[in-house]
C-alpha positions in Angstrom: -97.0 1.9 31.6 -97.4 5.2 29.8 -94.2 8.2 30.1 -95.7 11.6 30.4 -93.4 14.6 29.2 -94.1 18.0 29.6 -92.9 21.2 27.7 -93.5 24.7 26.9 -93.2 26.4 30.0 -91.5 29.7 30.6 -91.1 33.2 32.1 -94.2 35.1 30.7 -95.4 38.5 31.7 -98.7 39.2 33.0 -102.1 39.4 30.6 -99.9 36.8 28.3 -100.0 32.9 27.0 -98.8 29.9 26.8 -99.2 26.3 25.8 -98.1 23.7 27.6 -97.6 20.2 26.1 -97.5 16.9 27.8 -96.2 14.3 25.2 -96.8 10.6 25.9 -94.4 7.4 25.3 -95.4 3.7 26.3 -98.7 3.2 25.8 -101.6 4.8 23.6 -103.3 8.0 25.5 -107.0 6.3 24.2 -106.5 4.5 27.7 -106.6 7.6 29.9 -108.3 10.4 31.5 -106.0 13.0 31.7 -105.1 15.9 33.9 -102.8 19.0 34.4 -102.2 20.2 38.2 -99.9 22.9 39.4 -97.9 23.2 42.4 -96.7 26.8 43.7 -93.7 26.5 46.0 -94.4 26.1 49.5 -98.3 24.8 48.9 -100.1 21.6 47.8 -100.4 20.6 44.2 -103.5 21.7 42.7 -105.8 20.2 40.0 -106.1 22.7 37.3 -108.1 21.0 34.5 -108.7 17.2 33.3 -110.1 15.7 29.9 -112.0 12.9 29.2 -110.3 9.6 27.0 -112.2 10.5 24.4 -112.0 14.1 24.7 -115.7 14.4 25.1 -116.0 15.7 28.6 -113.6 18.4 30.2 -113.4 20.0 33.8 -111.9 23.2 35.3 -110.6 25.1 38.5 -112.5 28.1 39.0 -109.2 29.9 38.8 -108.7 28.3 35.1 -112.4 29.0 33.8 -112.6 31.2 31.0 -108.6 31.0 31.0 -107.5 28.3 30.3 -108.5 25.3 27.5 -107.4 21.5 27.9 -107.5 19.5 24.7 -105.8 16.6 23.4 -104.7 15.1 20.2 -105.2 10.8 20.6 -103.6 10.1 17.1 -100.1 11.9 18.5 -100.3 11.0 21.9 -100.4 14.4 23.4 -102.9 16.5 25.3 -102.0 20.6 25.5 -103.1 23.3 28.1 -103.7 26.7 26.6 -103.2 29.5 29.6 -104.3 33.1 28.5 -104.8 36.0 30.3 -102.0 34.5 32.9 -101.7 35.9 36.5 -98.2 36.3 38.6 -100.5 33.8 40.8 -100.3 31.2 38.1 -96.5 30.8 39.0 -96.0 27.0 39.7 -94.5 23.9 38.4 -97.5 22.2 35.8 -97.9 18.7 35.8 -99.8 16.5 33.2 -100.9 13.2 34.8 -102.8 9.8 33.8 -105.6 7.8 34.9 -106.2 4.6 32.8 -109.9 4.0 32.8 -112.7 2.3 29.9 -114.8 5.5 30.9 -115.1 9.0 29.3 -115.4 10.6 32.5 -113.1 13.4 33.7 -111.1 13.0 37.0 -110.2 16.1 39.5 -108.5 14.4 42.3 -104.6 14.3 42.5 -105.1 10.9 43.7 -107.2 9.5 41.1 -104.6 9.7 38.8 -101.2 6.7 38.3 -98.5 8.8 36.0 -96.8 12.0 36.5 -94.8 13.7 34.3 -91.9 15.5 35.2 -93.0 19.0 35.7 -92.7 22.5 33.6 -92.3 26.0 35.6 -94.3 28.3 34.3 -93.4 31.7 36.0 -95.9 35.0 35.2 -94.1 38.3 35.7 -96.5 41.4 37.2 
Protein backbone atom coordinates (compact mmCIF):
# COMPACT_ATOMS: atom_id res chain seq x y z
CA UNK A 1 0.00 0.00 0.00
CA UNK A 2 1.20 3.60 -0.74
CA UNK A 3 2.25 6.28 2.49
CA UNK A 4 0.98 9.67 1.74
CA UNK A 5 2.91 12.67 3.57
CA UNK A 6 1.99 15.96 3.59
CA UNK A 7 4.05 19.31 4.15
CA UNK A 8 4.18 22.87 3.65
CA UNK A 9 1.46 24.24 5.57
CA UNK A 10 1.62 27.30 7.71
CA UNK A 11 0.24 30.57 9.23
CA UNK A 12 -0.21 32.86 6.03
CA UNK A 13 -1.83 36.17 5.86
CA UNK A 14 -4.68 36.91 3.68
CA UNK A 15 -4.16 37.66 -0.36
CA UNK A 16 -0.91 35.21 0.10
CA UNK A 17 0.41 31.55 -1.01
CA UNK A 18 1.39 28.51 -0.39
CA UNK A 19 2.34 25.04 -1.72
CA UNK A 20 1.45 22.19 -0.13
CA UNK A 21 3.22 18.86 -0.88
CA UNK A 22 2.08 15.34 -0.43
CA UNK A 23 5.08 13.06 -0.78
CA UNK A 24 4.42 9.34 -1.43
CA UNK A 25 6.37 6.04 0.00
CA UNK A 26 5.30 2.32 -0.87
CA UNK A 27 4.15 2.12 -4.03
CA UNK A 28 4.57 4.17 -7.40
CA UNK A 29 1.90 7.30 -7.60
CA UNK A 30 1.39 6.06 -11.68
CA UNK A 31 -1.26 3.78 -9.77
CA UNK A 32 -3.53 6.63 -8.49
CA UNK A 33 -5.85 9.27 -8.87
CA UNK A 34 -5.16 11.65 -6.49
CA UNK A 35 -6.89 14.25 -4.30
CA UNK A 36 -6.40 17.09 -1.66
CA UNK A 37 -9.50 17.74 0.81
CA UNK A 38 -9.69 20.07 3.68
CA UNK A 39 -11.33 19.96 6.87
CA UNK A 40 -12.24 23.28 8.95
CA UNK A 41 -12.73 22.42 12.64
CA UNK A 42 -16.13 21.66 13.59
CA UNK A 43 -17.34 20.71 9.76
CA UNK A 44 -17.08 17.84 7.25
CA UNK A 45 -13.98 17.33 5.19
CA UNK A 46 -14.20 18.78 1.92
CA UNK A 47 -12.79 17.81 -1.53
CA UNK A 48 -10.81 20.65 -2.72
CA UNK A 49 -9.14 19.38 -6.02
CA UNK A 50 -8.13 15.79 -7.54
CA UNK A 51 -5.73 14.87 -10.58
CA UNK A 52 -5.82 12.33 -12.93
CA UNK A 53 -2.89 9.14 -12.84
CA UNK A 54 -1.57 10.50 -15.55
CA UNK A 55 -2.02 14.04 -14.85
CA UNK A 56 -4.06 14.54 -17.88
CA UNK A 57 -7.39 15.44 -16.31
CA UNK A 58 -7.90 17.78 -13.14
CA UNK A 59 -11.00 18.87 -11.14
CA UNK A 60 -11.84 21.73 -8.68
CA UNK A 61 -14.18 23.15 -5.86
CA UNK A 62 -15.76 26.19 -6.93
CA UNK A 63 -14.09 27.78 -3.95
CA UNK A 64 -10.48 26.65 -5.37
CA UNK A 65 -11.11 27.76 -9.13
CA UNK A 66 -8.93 30.29 -10.36
CA UNK A 67 -7.05 29.73 -6.95
CA UNK A 68 -5.74 27.12 -6.57
CA UNK A 69 -3.55 24.52 -9.10
CA UNK A 70 -3.06 20.62 -8.43
CA UNK A 71 -0.22 19.09 -10.31
CA UNK A 72 1.96 16.19 -9.78
CA UNK A 73 5.40 15.01 -10.42
CA UNK A 74 5.09 10.79 -11.22
CA UNK A 75 8.96 10.40 -11.51
CA UNK A 76 9.33 11.73 -7.61
CA UNK A 77 6.30 10.45 -6.34
CA UNK A 78 4.71 13.63 -5.25
CA UNK A 79 1.64 15.72 -6.33
CA UNK A 80 1.60 19.62 -4.97
CA UNK A 81 -1.34 22.12 -4.35
CA UNK A 82 -0.52 25.73 -5.19
CA UNK A 83 -3.12 28.07 -3.00
CA UNK A 84 -2.92 31.80 -4.02
CA UNK A 85 -4.99 34.53 -3.31
CA UNK A 86 -5.78 32.57 0.14
CA UNK A 87 -8.86 33.51 2.31
CA UNK A 88 -9.12 33.40 6.39
CA UNK A 89 -11.97 30.78 5.15
CA UNK A 90 -9.33 28.48 3.73
CA UNK A 91 -8.24 27.69 7.40
CA UNK A 92 -8.38 23.82 7.76
CA UNK A 93 -6.24 20.81 8.06
CA UNK A 94 -5.31 19.65 4.01
CA UNK A 95 -5.30 16.23 3.24
CA UNK A 96 -3.79 14.54 0.13
CA UNK A 97 -5.42 11.09 -0.54
CA UNK A 98 -5.23 8.05 -3.12
CA UNK A 99 -7.38 6.16 -5.22
CA UNK A 100 -5.62 3.21 -7.15
CA UNK A 101 -7.30 2.92 -10.43
CA UNK A 102 -6.06 1.82 -14.46
CA UNK A 103 -8.12 4.96 -15.45
CA UNK A 104 -7.13 8.62 -16.04
CA UNK A 105 -10.21 9.89 -14.59
CA UNK A 106 -10.35 12.30 -11.64
CA UNK A 107 -12.27 11.39 -8.42
CA UNK A 108 -14.18 14.11 -6.15
CA UNK A 109 -15.73 11.95 -3.50
CA UNK A 110 -14.01 11.55 -0.07
CA UNK A 111 -15.13 8.06 -0.33
CA UNK A 112 -13.69 7.14 -3.52
CA UNK A 113 -10.47 7.44 -2.35
CA UNK A 114 -8.20 4.34 0.10
CA UNK A 115 -5.03 6.46 1.54
CA UNK A 116 -4.88 9.41 3.73
CA UNK A 117 -2.15 11.27 4.63
CA UNK A 118 -1.63 12.70 7.80
CA UNK A 119 -2.88 16.17 7.47
CA UNK A 120 -1.12 19.84 7.16
CA UNK A 121 -2.88 23.05 8.94
CA UNK A 122 -2.93 25.68 6.88
CA UNK A 123 -4.18 28.73 8.81
CA UNK A 124 -4.97 32.32 6.66
CA UNK A 125 -4.72 35.43 8.89
CA UNK A 126 -7.39 38.45 7.87
Amino acid sequence: QVQLVESGGGLVQAGGSLRLSCAASGRTLTRYAMGWFHQAPGKAREFVASISRIGGNTAYADSAKGRFTISRDNVWDTVFLQMNSLKPEDTAAYYCAAHQTNTDFYFLRENDYEYWGQGTQVTVSS
